[in-house]
N, C-alpha and C positions, 0 to 999 in steps of 0.2 A: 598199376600198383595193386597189391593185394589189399584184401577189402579186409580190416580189424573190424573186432564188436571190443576189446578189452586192450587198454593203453593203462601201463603200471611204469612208473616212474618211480627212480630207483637213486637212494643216494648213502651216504654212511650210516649217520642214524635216525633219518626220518624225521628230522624236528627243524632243518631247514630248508635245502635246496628243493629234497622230491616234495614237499608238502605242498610250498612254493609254485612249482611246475602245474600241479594236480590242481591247486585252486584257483592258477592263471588260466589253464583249460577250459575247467570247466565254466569258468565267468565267459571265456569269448566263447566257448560253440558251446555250452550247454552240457549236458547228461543223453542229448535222446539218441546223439548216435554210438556212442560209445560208452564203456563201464570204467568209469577212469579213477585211478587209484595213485597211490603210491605208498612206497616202501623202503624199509632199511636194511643194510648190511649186519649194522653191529648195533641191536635196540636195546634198551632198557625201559626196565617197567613202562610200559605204552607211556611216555611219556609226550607231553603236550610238546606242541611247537615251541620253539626258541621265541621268547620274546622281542628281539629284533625283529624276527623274521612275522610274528605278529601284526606289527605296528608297522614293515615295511609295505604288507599289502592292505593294511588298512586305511594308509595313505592312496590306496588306488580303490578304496571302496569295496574293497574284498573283506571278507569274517571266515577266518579258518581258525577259528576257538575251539571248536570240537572236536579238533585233530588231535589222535593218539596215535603214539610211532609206533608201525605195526616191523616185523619181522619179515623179509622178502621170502617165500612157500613155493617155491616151485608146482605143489598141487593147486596153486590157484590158476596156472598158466593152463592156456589151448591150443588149438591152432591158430587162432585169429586174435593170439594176444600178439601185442608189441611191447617189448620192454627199451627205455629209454634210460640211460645212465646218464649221469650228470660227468663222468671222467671216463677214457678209458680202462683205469685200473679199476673202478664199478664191474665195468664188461669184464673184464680180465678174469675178476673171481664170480663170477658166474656160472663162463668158460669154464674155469677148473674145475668147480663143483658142480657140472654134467649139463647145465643148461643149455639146450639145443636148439630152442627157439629163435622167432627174430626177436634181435637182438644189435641193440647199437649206442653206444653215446649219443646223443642228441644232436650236439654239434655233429658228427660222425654223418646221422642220420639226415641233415639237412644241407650236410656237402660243403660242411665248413670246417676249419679247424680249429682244435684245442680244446679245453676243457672249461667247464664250470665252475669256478673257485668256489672251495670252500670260504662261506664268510663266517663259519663259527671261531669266535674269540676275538672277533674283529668288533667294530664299534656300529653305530645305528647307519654311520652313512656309508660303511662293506657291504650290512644289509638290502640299504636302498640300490646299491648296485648292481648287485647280485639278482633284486626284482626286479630290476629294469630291464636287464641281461636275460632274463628269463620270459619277462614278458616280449620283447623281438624276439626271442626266438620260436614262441609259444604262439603268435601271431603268424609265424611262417610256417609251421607246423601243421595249425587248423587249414591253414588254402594246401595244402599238400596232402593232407590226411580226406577231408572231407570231399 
């Protein structure tokens, strides 16, 4: 497997799923092998995480308070970046807007199928789902990645 330094995890507008993804990461492996990030399609004003999605990982002892939804820059990407999407219509406008990179849905990337539902607009237990959904898959990841 090719060897990443940078893992950006990538979803609509960065206030639930990629934030999610990013501060399930780095709680199981840390920061020291990797720059692990995450990012939005369609941001507004750096805005903070979705409150469910707050309280969903604080249930597991995580604090991602400081999270502001950033804009997905392609100038942030290198060779040894991996971008994970949360759907494949994520990847799809990527693709179209030139991204060349590796590149995959998550599920995609770990040889499974389908997507990662959006739980915005849903209630606190689509939330709790959706980080539990993320943490298996973010546990299969790290022995994959590392």
């Amino acid at each position: 497997m090719k060897k990443y330094s940078q893992i950006i995890f990538v979803c609509t507008g960065n206030t639930c799923r990629s934030p999610m993804a990013e501060a399930l990461l780095k709680e199981y492996i840390g920061e020291k092998h990797f720059n692990i990030i995450s990012r939005g399609l369609t941001v507004f004003d750096s805005s903070s995480a979705n409150e469910f999605a707050l309280r969903a990982l604080k249930k597991k002892d995580i604090n991602m308070e400081s999270h502001r939804a950033k804009l997905f820059d392609m100038a942030e990407c290198g060779s040894k970046t991996l971008v994970l999407t949360m759907t494949s219509s994520h990847k799809n406008i990527l693709t179209q807007h030139g991204y060349k990179g590796d590149l995959y849905s998550i599920k995609e990337f770990m040889g499974i199928e389908g997507e990662v539902k959006d739980p915005y607009g849903g209630d606190m237990a689509t939330y709790r789902k959706c980080a539990d959904e993320l943490e298996r898959l973010i546990i299969q990841l790290g022995g994959k990645i590392l």
